[in-house]
C-alpha positions in Angstrom: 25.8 -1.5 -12.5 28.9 -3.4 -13.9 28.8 -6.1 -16.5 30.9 -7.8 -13.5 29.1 -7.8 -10.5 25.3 -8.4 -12.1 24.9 -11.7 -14.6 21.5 -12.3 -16.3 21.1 -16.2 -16.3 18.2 -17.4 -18.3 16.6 -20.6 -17.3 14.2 -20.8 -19.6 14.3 -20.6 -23.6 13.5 -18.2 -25.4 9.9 -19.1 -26.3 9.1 -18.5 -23.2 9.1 -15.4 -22.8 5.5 -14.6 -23.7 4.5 -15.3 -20.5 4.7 -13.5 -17.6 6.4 -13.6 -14.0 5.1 -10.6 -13.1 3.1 -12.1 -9.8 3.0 -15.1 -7.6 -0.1 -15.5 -5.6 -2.9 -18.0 -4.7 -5.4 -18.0 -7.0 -7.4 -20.6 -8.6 -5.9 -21.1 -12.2 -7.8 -19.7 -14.7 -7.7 -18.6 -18.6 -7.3 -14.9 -17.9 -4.1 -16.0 -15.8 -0.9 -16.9 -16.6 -0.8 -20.6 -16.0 3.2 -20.7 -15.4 2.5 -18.8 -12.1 0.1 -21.1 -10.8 0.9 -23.3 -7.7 3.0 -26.7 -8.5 -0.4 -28.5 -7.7 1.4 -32.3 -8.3 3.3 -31.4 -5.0 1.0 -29.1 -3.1 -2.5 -31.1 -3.5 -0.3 -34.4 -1.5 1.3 -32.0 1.1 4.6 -32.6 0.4 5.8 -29.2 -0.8 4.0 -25.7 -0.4 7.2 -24.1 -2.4 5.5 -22.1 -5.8 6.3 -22.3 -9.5 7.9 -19.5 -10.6 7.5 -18.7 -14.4 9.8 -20.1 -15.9 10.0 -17.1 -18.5 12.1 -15.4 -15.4 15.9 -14.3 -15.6 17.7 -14.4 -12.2 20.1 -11.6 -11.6 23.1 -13.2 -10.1 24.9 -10.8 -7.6 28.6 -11.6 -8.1 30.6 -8.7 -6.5 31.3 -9.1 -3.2 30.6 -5.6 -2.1 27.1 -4.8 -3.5 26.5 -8.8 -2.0 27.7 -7.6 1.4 24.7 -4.2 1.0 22.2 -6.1 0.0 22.8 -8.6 2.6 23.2 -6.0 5.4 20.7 -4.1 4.4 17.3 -6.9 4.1 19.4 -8.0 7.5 19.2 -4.6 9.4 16.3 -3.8 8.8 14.8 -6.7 10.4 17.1 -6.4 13.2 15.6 -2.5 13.8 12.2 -4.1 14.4 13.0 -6.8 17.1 15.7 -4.6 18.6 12.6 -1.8 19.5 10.5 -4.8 20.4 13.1 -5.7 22.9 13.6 -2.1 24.1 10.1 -1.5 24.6 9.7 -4.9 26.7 12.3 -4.4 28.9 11.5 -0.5 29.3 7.4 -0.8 28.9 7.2 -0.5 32.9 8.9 2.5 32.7 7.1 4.2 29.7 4.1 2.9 31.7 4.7 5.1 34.6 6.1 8.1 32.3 3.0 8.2 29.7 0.4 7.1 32.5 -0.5 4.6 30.1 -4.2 3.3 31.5 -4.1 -0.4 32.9 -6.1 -1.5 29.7 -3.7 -0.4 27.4 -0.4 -1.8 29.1 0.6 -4.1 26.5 -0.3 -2.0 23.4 3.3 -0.5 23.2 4.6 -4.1 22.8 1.6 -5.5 21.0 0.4 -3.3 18.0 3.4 -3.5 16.2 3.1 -7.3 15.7 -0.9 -6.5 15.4 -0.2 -4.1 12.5 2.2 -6.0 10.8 0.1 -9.0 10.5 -3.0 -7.1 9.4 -1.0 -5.5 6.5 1.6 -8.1 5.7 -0.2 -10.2 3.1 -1.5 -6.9 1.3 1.9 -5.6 1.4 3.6 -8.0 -0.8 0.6 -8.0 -3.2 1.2 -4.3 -3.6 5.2 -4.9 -3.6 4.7 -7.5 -6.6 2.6 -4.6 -8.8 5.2 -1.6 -8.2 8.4 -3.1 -7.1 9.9 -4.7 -4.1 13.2 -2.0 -4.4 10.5 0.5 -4.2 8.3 -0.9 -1.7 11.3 -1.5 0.2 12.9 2.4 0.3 9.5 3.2 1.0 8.8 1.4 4.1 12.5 2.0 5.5 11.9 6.0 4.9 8.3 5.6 6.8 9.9 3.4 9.6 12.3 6.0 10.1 9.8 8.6 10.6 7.7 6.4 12.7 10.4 5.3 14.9 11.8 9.5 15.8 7.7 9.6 16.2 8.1 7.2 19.0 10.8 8.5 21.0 9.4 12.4 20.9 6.0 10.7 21.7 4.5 12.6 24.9 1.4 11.1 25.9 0.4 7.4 25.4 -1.9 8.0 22.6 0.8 9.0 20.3 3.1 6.3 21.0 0.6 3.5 20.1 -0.4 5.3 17.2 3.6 5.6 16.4 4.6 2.0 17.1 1.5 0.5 15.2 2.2 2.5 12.1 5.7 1.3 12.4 4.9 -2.1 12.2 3.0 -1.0 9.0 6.0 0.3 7.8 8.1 -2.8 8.0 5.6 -4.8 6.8 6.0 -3.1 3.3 9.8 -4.1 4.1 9.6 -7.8 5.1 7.6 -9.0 1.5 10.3 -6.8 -0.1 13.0 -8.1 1.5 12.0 -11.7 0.5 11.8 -10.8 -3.2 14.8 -8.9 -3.2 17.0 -11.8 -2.3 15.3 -14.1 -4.6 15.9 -11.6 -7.3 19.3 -10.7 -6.0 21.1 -14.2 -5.6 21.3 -17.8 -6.5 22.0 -21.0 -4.6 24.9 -20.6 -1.8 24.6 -16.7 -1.7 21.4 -17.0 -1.3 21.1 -20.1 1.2 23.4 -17.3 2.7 21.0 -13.9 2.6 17.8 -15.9 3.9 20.1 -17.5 6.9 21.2 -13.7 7.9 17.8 -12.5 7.2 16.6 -14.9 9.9 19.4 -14.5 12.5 19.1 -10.7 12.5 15.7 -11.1 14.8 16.7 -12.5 17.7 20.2 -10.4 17.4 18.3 -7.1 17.0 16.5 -8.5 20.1 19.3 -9.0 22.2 21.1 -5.5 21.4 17.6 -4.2 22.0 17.2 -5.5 25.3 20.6 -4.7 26.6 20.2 -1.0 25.3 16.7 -0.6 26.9 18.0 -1.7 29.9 21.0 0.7 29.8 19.0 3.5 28.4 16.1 3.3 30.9 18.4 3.4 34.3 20.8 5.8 32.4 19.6 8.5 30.0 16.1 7.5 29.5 14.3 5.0 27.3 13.9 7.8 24.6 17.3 7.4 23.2 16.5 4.1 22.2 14.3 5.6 19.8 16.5 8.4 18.6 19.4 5.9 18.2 17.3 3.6 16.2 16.6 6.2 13.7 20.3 7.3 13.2 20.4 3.6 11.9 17.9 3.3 10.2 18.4 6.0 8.1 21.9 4.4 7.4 19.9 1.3 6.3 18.2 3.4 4.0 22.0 5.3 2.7 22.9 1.4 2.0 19.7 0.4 0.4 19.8 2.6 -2.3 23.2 2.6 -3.2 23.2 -1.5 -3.0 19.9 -2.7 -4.2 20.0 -3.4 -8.0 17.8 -1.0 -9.6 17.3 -3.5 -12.6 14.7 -5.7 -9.8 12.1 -3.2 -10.3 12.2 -2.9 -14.2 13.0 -6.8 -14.9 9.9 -8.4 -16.8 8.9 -10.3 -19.4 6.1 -7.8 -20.4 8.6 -5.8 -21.8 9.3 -2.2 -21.4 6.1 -1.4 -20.9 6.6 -2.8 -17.3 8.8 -0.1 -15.8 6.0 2.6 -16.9 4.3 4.1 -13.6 0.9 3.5 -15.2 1.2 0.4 -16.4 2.0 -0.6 -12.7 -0.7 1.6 -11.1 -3.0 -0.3 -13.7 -2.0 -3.7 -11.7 -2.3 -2.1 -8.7 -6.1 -1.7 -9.3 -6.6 -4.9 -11.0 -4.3 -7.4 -8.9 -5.6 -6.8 -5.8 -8.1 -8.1 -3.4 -9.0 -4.9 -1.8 -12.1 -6.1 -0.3 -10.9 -9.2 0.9 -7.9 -7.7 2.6 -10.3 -4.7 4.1 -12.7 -7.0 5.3 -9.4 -9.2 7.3 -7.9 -5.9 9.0 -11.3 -4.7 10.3 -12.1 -8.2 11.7 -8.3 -8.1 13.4 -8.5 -4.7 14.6 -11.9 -4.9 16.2 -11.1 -8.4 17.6 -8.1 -6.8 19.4 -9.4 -3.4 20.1 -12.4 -5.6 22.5 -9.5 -7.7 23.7 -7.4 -4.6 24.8 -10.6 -3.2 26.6 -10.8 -6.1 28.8 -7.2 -6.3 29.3 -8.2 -4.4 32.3 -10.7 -5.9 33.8 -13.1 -8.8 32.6 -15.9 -6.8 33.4 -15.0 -3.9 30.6 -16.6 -7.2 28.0 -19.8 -6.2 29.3 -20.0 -2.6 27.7 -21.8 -1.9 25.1 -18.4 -0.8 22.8 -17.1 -4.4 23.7 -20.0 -6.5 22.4 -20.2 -4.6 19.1 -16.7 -4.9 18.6 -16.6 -8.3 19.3 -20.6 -8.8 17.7 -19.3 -7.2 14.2 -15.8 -9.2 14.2 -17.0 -12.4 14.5 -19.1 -11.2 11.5 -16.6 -10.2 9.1 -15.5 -13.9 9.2 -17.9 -15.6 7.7 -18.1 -12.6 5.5 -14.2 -12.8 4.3 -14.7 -16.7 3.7 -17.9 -16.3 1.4 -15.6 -13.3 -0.4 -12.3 -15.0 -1.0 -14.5 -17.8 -1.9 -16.2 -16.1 -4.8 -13.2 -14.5 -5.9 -11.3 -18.2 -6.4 -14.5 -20.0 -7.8 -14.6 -16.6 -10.4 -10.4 -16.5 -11.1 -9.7 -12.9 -9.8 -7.6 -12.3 -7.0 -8.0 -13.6 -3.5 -6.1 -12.7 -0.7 -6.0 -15.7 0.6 -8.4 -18.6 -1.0 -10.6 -21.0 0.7 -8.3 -23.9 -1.2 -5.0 -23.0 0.7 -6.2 -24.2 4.1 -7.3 -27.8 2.7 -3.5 -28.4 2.4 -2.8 -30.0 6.0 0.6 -29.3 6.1 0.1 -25.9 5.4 -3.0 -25.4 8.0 -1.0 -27.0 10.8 2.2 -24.9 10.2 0.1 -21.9 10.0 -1.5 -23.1 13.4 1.9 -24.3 15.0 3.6 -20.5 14.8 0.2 -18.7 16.0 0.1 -20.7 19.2 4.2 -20.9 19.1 5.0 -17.2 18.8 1.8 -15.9 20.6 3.1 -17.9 24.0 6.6 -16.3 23.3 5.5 -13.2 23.1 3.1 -13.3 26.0 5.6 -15.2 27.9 7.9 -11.8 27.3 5.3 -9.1 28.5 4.6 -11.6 31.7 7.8 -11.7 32.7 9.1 -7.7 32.2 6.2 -7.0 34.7 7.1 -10.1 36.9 10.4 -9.1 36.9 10.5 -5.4 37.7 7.0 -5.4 39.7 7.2 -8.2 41.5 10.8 -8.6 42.3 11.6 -4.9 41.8 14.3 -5.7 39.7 15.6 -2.9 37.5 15.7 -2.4 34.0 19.3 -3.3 33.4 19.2 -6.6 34.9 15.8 -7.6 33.5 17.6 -7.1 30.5 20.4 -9.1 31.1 17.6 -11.8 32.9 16.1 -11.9 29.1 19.3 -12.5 26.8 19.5 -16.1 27.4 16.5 -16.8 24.9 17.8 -14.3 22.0 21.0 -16.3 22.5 19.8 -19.8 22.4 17.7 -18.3 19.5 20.4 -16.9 18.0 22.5 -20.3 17.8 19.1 -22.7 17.3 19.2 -20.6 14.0 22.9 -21.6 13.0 22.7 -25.2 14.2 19.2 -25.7 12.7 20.6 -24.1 9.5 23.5 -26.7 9.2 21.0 -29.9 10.4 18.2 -29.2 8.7 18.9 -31.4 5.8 20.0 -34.4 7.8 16.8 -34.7 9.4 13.1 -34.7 8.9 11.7 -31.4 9.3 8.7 -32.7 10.9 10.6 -33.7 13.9 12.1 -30.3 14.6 8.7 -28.2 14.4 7.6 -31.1 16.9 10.5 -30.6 19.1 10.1 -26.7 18.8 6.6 -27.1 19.7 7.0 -29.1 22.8 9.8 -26.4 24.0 6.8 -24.0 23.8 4.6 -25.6 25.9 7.6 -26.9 28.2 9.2 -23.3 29.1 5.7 -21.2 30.3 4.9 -24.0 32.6 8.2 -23.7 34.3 7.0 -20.7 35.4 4.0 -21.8 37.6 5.4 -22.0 40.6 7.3 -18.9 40.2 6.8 -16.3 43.4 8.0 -12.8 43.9 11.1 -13.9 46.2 11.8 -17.2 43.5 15.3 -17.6 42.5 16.2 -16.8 39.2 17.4 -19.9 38.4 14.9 -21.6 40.1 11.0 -21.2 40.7 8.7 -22.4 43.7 11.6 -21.0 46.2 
């Protein structure tokens, strides 16, 4: 790495560097932590700010030549891309793969689902393990898994293995996501990386768009396969780009000293930063929660087996189970996935709350309306595609607009208006028959 292209700015003195920026998570303050990683708790206790303290020990690498800029972009935006542009491939083909993998009527929407499903349940524990043993790390190693996962889906032959395929892709780009995040924060400061975050963001519903017009083209064409195989070809580029551009210096960089790059000293953290319970206890409430709703998925009456109640019986267990954990591991200062404290913040609880029920009706409204569309109106694939792209596109520009607005106006008001749009677009719908117009519904 040149002298030219990578600048260490300090922005702390000197004195500082005793203490250590080696993690950032929510966790009561305590004497065996390091207090300059603690939450800025003058903003976040009047919920005005949720943004954390960084240590102040911390030296940001500055990215300065264009060309390794232009990787690291590319790269955290790509790979982002890959994930939405199969989630848009397998909506628009799921009918298809349906009829191809005689995929039972209860587990219709798993292909589409438990990717999101597996994400979520391992996101949180991702980035803890990302911020013991390196986010350049963490992210080669979910971009070489999601690779594998993703030729796994399209040589898949029965529906059993291309669940099992697409869920552990989505635990493969959740060791990605975290990474991602801390890679750009590392990587860049102010304008370039106002600039990374923006095509971070933008690359979802554009990987959505290309994945919907290529499943649709695939599926009537060559098969839905291919979408797969292509997929991988570029995601293995990704990964040629990823470790050529990332900055191996991210992984190393600490205040700690040399002693931080050692494998055992980061396999040490690994054991001891971690809320191993907490976050086991979560993804076993998760999974059984949706493994009883996927069993009724078929029919309401499947909640009456034996199976179903337990599932649902030991889930709604774990809860209060997870709550008394976390809550021992704050009130003792070790780590909690996610304390009890955070959700006392109200601006945090209701933005947590806004994007469940936001992006769960978006996604549900997407599944509805594949089925609606090629069942009911016996549309095919192709057009069902093109049918979809004007919401990746009005995403797609919402992102750049928003981007350029956002400081002229209250962000308040635009999660409102977002919100509204939510509960607006699934009701336009309700009148929809099988002979509606496309532009119209109730006809």
């Amino acid at each position: 790495m040149s002298e030219t292209s990578i600048q260490l700015q300090p922005i702390a003195p000197p004195e500082a560097a005793a203490k250590s920026n080696r993690r950032l998570s929510w966790v009561r303050p305590s004497s065996t932590r390091d207090p300059s990683l603690q939450i800025d708790r003058s903003e976040f206790d009047d919920g005005t700010s949720l943004h954390p303290t960084v240590s102040r020990s911390a030296a940001a690498i500055d990215i300065t030549d264009t060309t390794r800029t232009a990787a690291i972009i590319a790269s955290v935006t790509l790979i982002t891309a890959i994930s939405t542009l199969l989630n848009g491939l397998t909506t628009v083909a799921l009918p298809t793969i349906q009829a191809e993998l005689h995929i039972p009527d209860s587990m219709q929407l798993w292909p589409t689902s438990i990717q999101a499903l597996t994400t979520g349940c391992t996101l949180l524990f991702s980035g803890t393990i990302a911020d013991a043993l390196g986010s350049r790390f963490m992210y080669l190693l979910g971009t070489v898994l999601q690779a594998g996962f993703i030729l796994g889906c399209g040589l898949a032959r029965t529906s059993a293995q291309l669940i099992l395929f697409r869920g552990l892709s989505g635990v493969a780009i959740s060791l990605c996501l975290p990474s991602a995040v801390a890679i750009i924060t590392s990587s860049f400061v102010g304008k370039r990386r106002d600039m990374a975050f923006a095509a971070m963001g933008g690359g979802q519903p554009l990987g959505f768009t290309v994945g919907l017009t290529m499943g649709g083209v695939l599926t009537d064409s060559i098969g839905w396969r291919w979408g797969f195989h292509i997929s991988t070809v570029l995601n293995v580029a990704v990964l040629g780009i990823a470790i050529w551009g990332l900055p191996k210096d991210i992984d190393n960089r600490s205040a700690e000293g040399p002693e931080s790059a050692i494998w055992k000293h980061k396999l040490g953290r690994l054991r001891t930063e971690i809320d191993w319970v907490g976050a086991g206890v979560a993804s076993a409430s998760l999974a059984l929660l949706s493994y009883a709703f996927a069993a009724i998925t078929g029919s309401t009456a499947d909640i009456r087996q034996p199976s179903t109640i337990a599932s649902l019986a030991v889930a709604g267990a774990l809860i209060p189970v997870f709550i008394f954990w976390v809550g021992r591991q704050e009130r003792l200062g070790k780590p909690a996935i996610i304390p009890n404290s955070l959700w006392r913040n109200r601006t945090f609880t209701a933005i947590c709350i806004a994007v469940f029920f936001t992006w769960g009706s978006f996604n549900a409204l997407e599944t509805i309306l594949t089925f609606y569309f090629q069942k009911a109106q016996r549309v095919s694939a192709t057009k069902t595609s093109l049918y979809f792209l004007p919401a990746p596109v009005s995403g797609t520009v919402s992102n750049i607009v928003i981007g350029m607005i956002v400081h002229r106006f209250k962000a308040n008001y635009l999660v409102i208006v977002g919100c509204v749009l939510s509960v607006v677009a699934p009701l336009v719908l309700v009148g929809a028959s099988a002979h509606s117009n496309y532009w119209a519904t109730g006809e």
